[in-house]
N, C-alpha and C positions, 0 to 999 in steps of 0.2 A: 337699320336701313343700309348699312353700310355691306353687310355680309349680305344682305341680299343682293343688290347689286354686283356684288363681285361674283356669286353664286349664278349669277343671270347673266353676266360677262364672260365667265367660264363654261356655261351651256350652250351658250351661242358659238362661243369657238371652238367644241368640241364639234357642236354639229355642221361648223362648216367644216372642219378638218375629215367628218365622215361621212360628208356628202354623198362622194358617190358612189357610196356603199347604202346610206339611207335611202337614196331614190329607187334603187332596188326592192327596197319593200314594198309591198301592196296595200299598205295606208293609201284610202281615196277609192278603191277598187274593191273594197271588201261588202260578202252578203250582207244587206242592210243598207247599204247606200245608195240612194235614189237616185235616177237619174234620168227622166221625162224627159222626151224629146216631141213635142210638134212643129207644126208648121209657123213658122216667124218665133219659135219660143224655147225654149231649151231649163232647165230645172237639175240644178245638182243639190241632193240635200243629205252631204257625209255622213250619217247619223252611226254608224258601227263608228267610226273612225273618231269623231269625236269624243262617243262614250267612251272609246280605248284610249284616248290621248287624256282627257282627264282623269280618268281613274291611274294613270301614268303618274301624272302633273300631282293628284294630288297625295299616292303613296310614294314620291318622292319630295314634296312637302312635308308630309308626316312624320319620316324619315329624318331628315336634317333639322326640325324643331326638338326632334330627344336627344 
């Protein structure tokens, strides 16, 4: 528990230190990402961005448990 947390302290403060460099990227904006607009209604559903952030999340998981 312990190395995860510090693992989760140390990614958060990476990503604020690279902030505005990450804002940059096109996470959120990529083909696949829905995003409906009507009248009184509005629908965003990340789905490219998501699958690329977990498939991220979990080869960098995999990663630091060998």
């Amino acid at each position: 528990m312990q190395r995860a947390l510090i693992v989760l302290g140390l990614t958060a403060l990476l990503i604020g230190l690279f902030w505005p460099w990450l804002a940059r990227l096109p996470l959120g904006r990529l083909p696949g990402d829905f995003f409906i607009v009507r009248e009184n209604f509005r629908l965003y559903f990340p789905l490219t961005t998501g699958l690329l952030l977990s498939l991220a999340l979990t080869l960098l998981l995999w990663l630091l448990r060998k």
